[in-house]
C-alpha positions in Angstrom: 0.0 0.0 0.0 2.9 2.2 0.8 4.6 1.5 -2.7 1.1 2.7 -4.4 1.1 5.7 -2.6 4.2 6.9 -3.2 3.6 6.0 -7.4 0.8 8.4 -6.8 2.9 11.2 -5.2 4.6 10.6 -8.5 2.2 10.8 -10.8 0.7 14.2 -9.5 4.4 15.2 -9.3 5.0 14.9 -12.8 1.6 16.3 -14.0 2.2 19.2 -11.9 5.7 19.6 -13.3 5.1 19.1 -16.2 6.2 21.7 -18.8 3.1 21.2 -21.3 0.6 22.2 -18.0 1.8 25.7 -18.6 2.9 25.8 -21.9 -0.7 24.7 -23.0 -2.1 26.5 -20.4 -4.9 27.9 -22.5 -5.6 24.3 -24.7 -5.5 22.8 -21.3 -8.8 24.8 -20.0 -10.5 24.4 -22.6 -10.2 20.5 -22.4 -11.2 21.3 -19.0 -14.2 23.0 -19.4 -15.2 20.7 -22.2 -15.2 17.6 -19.9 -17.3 19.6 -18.1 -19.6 20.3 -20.3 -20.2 16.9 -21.4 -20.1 15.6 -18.0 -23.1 18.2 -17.3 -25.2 16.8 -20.4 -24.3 13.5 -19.4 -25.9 13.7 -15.7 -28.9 15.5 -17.2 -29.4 12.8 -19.8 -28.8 10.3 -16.5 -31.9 12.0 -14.8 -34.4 11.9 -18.0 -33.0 8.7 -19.0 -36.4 6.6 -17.4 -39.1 9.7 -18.6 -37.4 8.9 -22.4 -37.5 5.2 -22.2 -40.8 5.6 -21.0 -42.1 7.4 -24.0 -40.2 4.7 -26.5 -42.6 1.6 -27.7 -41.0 -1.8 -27.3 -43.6 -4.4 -28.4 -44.0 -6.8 -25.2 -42.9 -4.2 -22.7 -45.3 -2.7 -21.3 -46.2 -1.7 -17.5 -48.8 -3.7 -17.2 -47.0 -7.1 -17.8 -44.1 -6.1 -15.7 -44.7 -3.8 -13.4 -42.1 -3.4 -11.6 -39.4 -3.2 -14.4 -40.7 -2.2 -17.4 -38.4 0.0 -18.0 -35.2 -1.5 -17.2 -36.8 -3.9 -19.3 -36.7 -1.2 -21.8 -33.0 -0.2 -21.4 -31.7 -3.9 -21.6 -33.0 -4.2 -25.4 -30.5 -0.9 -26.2 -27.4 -2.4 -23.6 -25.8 -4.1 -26.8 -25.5 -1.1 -28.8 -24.6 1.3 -26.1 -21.7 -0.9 -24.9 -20.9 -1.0 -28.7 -20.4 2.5 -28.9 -18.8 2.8 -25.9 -16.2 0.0 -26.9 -15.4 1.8 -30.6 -15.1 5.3 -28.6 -12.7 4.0 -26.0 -10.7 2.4 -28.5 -9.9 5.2 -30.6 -10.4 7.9 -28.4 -8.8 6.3 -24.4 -5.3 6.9 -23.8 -3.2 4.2 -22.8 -2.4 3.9 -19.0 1.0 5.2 -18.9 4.2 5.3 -16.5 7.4 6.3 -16.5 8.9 2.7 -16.5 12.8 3.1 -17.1 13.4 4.7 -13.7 11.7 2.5 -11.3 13.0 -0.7 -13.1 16.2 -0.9 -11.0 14.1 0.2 -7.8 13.4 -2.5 -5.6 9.4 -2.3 -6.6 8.3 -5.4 -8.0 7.0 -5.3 -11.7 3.8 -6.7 -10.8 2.9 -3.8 -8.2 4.2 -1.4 -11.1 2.1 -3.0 -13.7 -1.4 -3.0 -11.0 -0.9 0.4 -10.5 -0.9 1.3 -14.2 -3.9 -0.7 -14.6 -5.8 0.4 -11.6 -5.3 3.9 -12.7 -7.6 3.3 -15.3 -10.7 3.0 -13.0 -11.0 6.8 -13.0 -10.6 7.4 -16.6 -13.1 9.8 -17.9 -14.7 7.4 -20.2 -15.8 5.8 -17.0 -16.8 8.1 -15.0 -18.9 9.4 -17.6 -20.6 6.1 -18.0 -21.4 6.6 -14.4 -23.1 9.7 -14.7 -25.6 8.3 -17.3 -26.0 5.2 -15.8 -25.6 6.2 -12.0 -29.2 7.9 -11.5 -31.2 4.9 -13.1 -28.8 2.4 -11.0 -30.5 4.3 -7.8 -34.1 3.6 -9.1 -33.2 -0.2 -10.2 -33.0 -0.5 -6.1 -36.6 0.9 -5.4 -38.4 -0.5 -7.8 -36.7 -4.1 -7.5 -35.8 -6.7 -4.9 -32.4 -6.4 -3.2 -30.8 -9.3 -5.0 -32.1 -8.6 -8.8 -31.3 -5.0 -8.6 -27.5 -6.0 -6.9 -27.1 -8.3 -9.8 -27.8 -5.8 -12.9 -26.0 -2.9 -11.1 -23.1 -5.4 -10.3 -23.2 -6.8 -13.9 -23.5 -3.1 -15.9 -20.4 -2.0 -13.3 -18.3 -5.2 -13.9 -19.0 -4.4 -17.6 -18.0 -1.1 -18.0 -14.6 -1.7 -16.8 -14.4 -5.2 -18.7 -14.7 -3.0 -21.8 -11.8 -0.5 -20.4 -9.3 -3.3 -20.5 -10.7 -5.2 -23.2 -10.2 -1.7 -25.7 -6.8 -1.1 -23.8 -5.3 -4.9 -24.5 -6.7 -4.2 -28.5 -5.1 -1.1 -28.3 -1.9 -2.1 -27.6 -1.8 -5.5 -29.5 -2.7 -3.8 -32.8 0.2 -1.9 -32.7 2.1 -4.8 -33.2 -0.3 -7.0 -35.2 -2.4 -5.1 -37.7 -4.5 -7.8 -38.5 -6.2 -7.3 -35.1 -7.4 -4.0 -35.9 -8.5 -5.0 -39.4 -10.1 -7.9 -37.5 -12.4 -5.1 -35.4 -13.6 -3.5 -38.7 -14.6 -6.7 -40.1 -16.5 -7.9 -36.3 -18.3 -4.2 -36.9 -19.0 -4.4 -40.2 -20.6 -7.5 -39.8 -22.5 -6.3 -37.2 -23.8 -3.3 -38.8 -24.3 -5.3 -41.9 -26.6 -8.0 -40.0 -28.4 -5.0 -38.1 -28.9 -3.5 -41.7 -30.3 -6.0 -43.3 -32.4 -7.3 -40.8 -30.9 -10.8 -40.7 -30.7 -10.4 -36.7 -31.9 -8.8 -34.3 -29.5 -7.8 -31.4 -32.2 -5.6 -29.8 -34.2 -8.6 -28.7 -30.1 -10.6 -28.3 -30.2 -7.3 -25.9 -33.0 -7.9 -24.0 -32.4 -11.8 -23.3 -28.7 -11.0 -22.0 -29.7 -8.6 -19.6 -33.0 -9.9 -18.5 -31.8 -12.7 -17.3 -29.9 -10.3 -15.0 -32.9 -9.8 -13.4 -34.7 -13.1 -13.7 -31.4 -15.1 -12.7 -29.0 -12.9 -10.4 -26.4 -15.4 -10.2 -25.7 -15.1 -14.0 -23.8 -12.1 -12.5 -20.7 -14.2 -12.2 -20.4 -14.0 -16.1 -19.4 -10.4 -16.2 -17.2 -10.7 -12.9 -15.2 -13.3 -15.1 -15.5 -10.8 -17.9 -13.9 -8.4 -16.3 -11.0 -10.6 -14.3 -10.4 -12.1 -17.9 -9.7 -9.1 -19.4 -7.1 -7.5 -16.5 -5.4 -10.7 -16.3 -4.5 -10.3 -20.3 -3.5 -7.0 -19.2 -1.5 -8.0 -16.5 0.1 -10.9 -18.4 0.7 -8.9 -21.9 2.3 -6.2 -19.5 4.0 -8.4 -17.5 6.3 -10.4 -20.8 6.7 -7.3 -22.2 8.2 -4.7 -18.9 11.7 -4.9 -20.1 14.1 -2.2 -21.4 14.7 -4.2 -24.4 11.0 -4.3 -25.1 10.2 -1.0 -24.0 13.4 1.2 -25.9 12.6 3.1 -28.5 15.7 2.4 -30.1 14.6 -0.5 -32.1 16.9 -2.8 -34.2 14.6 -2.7 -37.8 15.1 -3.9 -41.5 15.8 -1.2 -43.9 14.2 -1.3 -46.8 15.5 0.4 -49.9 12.9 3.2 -50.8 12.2 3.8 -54.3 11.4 0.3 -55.7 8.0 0.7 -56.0 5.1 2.0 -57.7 5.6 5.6 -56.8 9.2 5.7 -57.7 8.4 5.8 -61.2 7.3 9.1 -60.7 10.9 10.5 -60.0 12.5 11.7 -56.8 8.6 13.1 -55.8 7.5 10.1 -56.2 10.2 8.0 -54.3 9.5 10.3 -51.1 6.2 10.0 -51.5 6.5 6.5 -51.0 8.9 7.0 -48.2 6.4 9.3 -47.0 3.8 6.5 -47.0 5.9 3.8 -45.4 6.7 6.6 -42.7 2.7 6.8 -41.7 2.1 3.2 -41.7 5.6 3.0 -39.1 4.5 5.2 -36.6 1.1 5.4 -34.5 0.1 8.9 -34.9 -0.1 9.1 -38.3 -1.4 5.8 -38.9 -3.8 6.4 -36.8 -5.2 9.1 -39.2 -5.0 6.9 -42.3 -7.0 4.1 -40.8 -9.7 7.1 -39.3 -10.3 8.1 -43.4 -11.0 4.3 -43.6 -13.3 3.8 -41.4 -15.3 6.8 -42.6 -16.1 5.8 -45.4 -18.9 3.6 -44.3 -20.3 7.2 -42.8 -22.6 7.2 -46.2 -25.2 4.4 -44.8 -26.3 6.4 -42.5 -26.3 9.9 -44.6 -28.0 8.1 -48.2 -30.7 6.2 -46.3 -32.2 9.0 -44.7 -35.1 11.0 -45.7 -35.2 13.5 -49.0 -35.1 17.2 -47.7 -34.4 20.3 -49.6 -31.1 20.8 -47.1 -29.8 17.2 -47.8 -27.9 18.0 -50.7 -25.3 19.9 -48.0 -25.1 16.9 -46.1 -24.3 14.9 -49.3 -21.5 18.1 -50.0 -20.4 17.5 -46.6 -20.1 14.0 -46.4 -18.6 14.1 -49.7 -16.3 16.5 -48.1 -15.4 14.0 -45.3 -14.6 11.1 -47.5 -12.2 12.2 -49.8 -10.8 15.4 -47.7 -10.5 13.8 -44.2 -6.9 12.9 -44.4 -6.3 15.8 -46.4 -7.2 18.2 -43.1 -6.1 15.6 -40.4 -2.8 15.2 -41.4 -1.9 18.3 -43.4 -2.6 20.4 -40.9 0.6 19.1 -39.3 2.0 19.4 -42.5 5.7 20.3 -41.1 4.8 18.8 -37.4 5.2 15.0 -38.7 8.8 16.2 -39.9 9.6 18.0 -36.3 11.9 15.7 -34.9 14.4 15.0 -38.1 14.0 18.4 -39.6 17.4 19.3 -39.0 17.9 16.2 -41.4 15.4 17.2 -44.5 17.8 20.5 -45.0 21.0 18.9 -44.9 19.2 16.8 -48.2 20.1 17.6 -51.6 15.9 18.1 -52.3 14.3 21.3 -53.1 11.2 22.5 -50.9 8.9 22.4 -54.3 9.9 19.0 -54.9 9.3 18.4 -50.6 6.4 19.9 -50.9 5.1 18.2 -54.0 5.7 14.8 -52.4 3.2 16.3 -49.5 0.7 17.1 -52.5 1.1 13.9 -54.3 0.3 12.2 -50.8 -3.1 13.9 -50.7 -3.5 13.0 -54.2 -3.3 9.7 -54.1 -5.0 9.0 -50.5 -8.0 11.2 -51.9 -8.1 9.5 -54.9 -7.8 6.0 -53.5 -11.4 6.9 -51.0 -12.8 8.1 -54.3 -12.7 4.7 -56.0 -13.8 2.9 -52.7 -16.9 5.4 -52.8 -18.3 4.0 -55.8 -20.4 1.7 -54.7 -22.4 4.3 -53.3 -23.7 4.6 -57.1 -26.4 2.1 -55.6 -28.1 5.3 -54.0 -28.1 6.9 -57.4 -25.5 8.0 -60.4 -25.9 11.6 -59.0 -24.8 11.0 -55.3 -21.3 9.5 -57.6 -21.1 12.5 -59.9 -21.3 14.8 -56.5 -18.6 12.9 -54.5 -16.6 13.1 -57.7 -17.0 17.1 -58.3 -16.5 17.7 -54.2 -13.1 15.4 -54.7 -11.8 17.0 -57.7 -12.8 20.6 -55.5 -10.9 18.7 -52.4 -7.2 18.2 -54.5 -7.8 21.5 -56.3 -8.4 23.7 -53.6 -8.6 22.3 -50.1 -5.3 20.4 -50.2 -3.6 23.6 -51.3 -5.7 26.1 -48.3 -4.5 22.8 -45.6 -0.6 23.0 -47.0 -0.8 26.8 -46.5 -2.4 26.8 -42.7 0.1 23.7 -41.8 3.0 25.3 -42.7 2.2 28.0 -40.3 2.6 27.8 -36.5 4.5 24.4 -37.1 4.9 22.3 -33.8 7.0 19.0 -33.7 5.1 15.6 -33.1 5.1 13.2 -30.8 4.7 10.3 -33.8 4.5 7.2 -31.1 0.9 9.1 -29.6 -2.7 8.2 -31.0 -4.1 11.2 -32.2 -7.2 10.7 -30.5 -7.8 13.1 -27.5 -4.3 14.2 -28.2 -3.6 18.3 -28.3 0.1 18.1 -29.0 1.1 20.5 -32.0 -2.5 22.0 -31.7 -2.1 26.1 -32.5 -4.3 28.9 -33.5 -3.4 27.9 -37.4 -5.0 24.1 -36.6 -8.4 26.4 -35.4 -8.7 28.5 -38.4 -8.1 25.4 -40.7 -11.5 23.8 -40.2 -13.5 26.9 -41.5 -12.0 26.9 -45.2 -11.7 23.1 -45.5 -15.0 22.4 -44.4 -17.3 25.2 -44.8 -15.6 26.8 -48.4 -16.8 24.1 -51.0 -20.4 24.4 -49.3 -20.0 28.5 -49.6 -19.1 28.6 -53.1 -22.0 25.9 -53.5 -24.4 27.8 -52.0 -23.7 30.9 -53.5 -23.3 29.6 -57.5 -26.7 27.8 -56.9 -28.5 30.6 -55.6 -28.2 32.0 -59.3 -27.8 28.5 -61.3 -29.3 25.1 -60.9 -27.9 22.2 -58.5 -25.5 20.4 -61.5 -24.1 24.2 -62.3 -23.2 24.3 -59.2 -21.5 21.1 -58.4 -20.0 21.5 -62.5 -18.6 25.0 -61.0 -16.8 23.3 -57.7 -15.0 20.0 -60.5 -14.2 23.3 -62.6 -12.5 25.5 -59.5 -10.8 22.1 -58.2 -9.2 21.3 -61.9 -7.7 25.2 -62.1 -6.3 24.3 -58.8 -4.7 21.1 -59.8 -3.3 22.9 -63.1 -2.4 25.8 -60.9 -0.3 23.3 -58.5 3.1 24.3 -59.4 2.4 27.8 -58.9 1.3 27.1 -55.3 3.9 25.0 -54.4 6.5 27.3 -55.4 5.2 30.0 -53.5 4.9 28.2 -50.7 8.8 26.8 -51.1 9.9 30.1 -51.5 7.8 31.1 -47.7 9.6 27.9 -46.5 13.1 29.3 -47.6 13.0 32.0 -45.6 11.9 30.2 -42.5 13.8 27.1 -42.4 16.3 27.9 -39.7 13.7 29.7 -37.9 11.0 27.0 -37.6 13.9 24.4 -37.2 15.4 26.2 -33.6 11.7 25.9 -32.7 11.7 22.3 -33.7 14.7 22.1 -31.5 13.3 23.6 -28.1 10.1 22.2 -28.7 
C-alpha cells in the first residue's frame, strides 16, 4: 500500500511539473471545461433517461405485464449497442495507461505492483466516469423498484461491464500496434454487425434484452461479467507483464531497412520516391497511422447519410459528407503538414531536395489518398448516379483547392510531433493555425456551393466546384512554389523551434 502511494505522489508530481501544463495552459482549459460540459449533459441525460424510455414503444414491454421493471426492461434491449459505442469510442479515443517505467526498473518495486498500478489507474478514466453519470441515476431507481438481490445483480453486472470493456479496448489497443490484423479484425466484427443490423438478418435488440434480463430473472448469472472483467485484466497483467523490459520498451529499435524507391511511386521521379517514403513513414508510426486508418473507417459514414429522408437541405449533407470522405486525411494530417517532420528536420535541410519538390511529395500524398477513397466510394452509385457524380466534383474541388488552403495553414505555426501518440484526444502540436483550418476546408466548397446555386441550378453548381478544383490542380506548381519560396526564408527559424520544442 505504501509503494502505491508513493507512485501516486509521483504521478501528481510529474503532471504538476510538467512543462506542457503551462505551456498549454490555455488548450488545457478548454479540455477542462469541455469535460465539463459533457459531464453536465451527461448527468442531465442520466436523470431523463427513465421519462425517455418511457415514451419509446417496445412491443412486449409494457407496464402492465411487468410492473415493476418495465423499463429497465426497456433499457436492456438498447445495452448491446450502447456498450458497442462505448467499446469503438474507448478504442480510438482512451489513452493508454502510462508510467514512466525506465526509472523505477532498478528500484526495488516489483514489476507486478508497477504493472497493478498502471492498470488500476484506469478506473477513473473519464470514459468511465462518464458512464457513471448516465447510468448512476437509473442504478438508484433499479433499487426501489426491485428486490435487493435482482437490482444488486444488474447494477453489479453493468459495473463489472464497464470496466471489462476498459481493458478489453486497452489490451486491442496495444496488440494492434504490433499485429495489424487485429485491428482489421475489429472492422470486419463491426461491419458484420452493422451489416446483419442493416439488413435485418438479426436482431441484437431482442439478443439485448435476453442477455440482460436474465440479469434480473437469474441474479447469479452475475458471475459472467465478474469473469468478464478478471479475464480481461489478467491479459492486461500478463501482456504487461512479458513485455516490462528495457529491451521491449526502448525506442531504439533494431529494424530492417528497406531500400525506398522500388516501387510503384518511384516511377514518378524523386517526388514520387518520397512519397512513397512518406507513406511507409505513416504506416511506421502510430500517430499518423492512426489518421490513415480514421479516413477508412469513414467511409462507411454514407449508410447512414443516403438512407435518410429526401429534404431540400440534404444535398449539404451529401457536399459535406462528400467533403469527409475524400478530404479527411487531407485536413487531419496536413494540418501538421511540417509537425510529422519536427523531430528530423534538421535532417530534411542537410538533403540535396528542393522545398517544391518536398512539398510536391506532401501534395502527391493527398493525391493519391483522396483518390484512393474516391474509388472505394463507388459503390455508393447504388443510392443513385448523381450521389457518384457529386462525390466526384467535391473530390476533384478537395485536391484543387482544399489540399492547397491545408498545405498553406500547416505550414504556419509548425509544432513538432510526438509520432509514437494516438491522435485521438491528443492536443500536441494544436495552435491557433489548426483552429482556423476547419472553416476553409470544411465550410468553403459548401459557400461557393451555395452561393453559385442561388443563381444556377444544382449540376451548375457542383460543375462549377469539378471546374474550380481542376484550375487548382493545373495551378499546383504555382502554389507549391510559393509556398517553397515562404519555406526558404523560414527554415532555420522553424527548425530552432523544432529544437526547443
Amino acid at each position: 500500500m505504501n509503494t502505491v502511494v508513493q507512485l501516486l505522489r509521483l504521478e501528481w508530481k510529474s503532471a504538476l511539473r510538467s512543462p506542457v501544463l503551462h505551456k498549454n495552459l490555455l488548450v488545457n482549459l478548454f479540455l477542462v471545461l469541455t469535460f465539463l460540459y459533457l459531464a453536465a449533459n451527461f448527468l442531465v441525460l442520466g436523470f431523463l433517461l427513465d421519462n425517455i424510455l418511457m415514451e419509446v414503444p417496445i412491443d412486449g414491454i409494457t407496464n402492465k405485464l411487468f410492473p415493476d421493471d418495465w423499463v429497465l426492461r426497456k433499457l436492456n434491449r438498447f445495452l448491446i449497442y450502447y456498450f458497442l459505442v462505448d467499446f469503438v469510442v474507448r478504442y480510438f479515443m482512451q489513452k493508454l495507461p502510462a508510467l514512466a517505467i525506465q526509472p523505477l526498473l532498478h528500484l526495488p518495486i516489483s514489476k507486478a505492483k508497477l504493472i497493478h498500478f498502471m492498470l488500476l489507474k484506469t478506473v477513473l478514466s473519464p470514459f468511465n466516469m462518464l458512464q457513471f453519470l448516465v447510468l448512476g441515476p437509473f442504478m438508484f431507481e433499479v433499487f426501489q423498484n426491485l428486490e435487493t438481490l435482482p437490482a444488486l445483480s444488474w447494477v453489479l453486472s453493468i459495473t463489472f461491464l464497464i470496466f471489462a470493456l476498459n481493458y478489453l479496448a486497452i489490451y486491442l489497443k496495444r496488440t494492434a500496434d504490433v499485429d495489424w490484423r487485429i485491428y482489421v479484425g475489429l472492422l470486419a466484427v463491426l461491419g458484420s454487425i452493422g451489416a446483419l443490423t442493416y439488413f435485418e438478418i438479426v436482431d441484437f435488440f431482442k439478443i439485448s434484452g435476453l442477455l440482460f434480463n436474465s440479469l434480473i430473472d437469474y441474479p447469479v448469472t452475475v458471475l459472467v461479467p465478474a469473469l468478464a472483467l478478471l479475464f480481461t485484466y489478467w491479459i492486461n497483467f500478463k501482456y504487461l507483464k512479458n513485455n516490462l523490459y528495457l529491451s521491449r520498451i526502448s525506442k531504439r529499435q533494431d529494424k530492417e531497412v528497406n531500400y525506398v524507391g522500388d516501387g510503384f511511386l518511384s516511377r514518378f521521379g524523386l517526388v514520387g520516391k518520397m512519397t512513397e517514403l512518406e507513406f511507409k513513414f505513416i504506416w511506421r508510426n502510430k500517430r499518423p497511422r492512426a489518421v490513415l486508418l480514421m479516413t477508412a473507417l469513414f467511409l462507411g459514414y454514407g449508410l447512414i447519410i443516403f438512407t435518410q429522408d429526401e429534404t431540400p437541405m440534404k444535398i449539404y449533407a451529401y457536399i459535406m459528407f462528400a467533403i469527409i470522405i475524400t478530404g479527411m486525411f487531407i485536413l487531419n494530417y496536413g494540418q501538421y503538414l511540417l509537425g510529422w517532420d519536427g523531430s528530423h528536420f534538421d535532417h530534411i535541410l542537410t538533403r540535396r531536395v528542393s522545398f517544391e519538390q518536398y512539398y510536391l511529395s506532401k501534395y502527391m500524398i493527398f493525391a493519391v489518398v483522396g483518390t484512393v477513397c474516391m474509388i472505394l466510394s463507388i459503390p455508393y452509385i447504388y443510392f443513385g448516379a448523381n450521389i457518384l457524380l457529386l462525390i466526384f466534383c467535391v473530390y476533384l474541388f478537395n485536391i484543387g483547392v482544399t489540399a492547397h488552403v491545408v498545405m498553406f495553414f500547416g505550414s504556419f505555426n509548425p509544432k513538432k510531433i510526438d509520432l509514437s501518440q494516438s491522435s485521438m484526444m491528443n492536443w500536441q502540436g494544436v495552435g491557433a493555425s489548426q483552429f482556423l483550418l476547419i472553416l476553409p476546408s470544411l465550410g468553403l466548397p459548401i459557400v461557393v456551393f451555395a452561393l453559385i446555386n442561388v443563381f444556377a441550378t444544382t449540376n451548375v453548381a457542383l460543375a462549377s466546384l469539378a471546374i474550380i478544383g481542376l484550375t487548382g490542380i493545373l495551378g499546383t506548381k504555382l502554389w507549391v512554389k510559393l509556398l517553397a519560396s515562404w519555406l526558404q526564408s523560414k527554415r532555420h527559424e522553424i527548425a530552432s523551434d523544432f529544437r526547443n520544442g
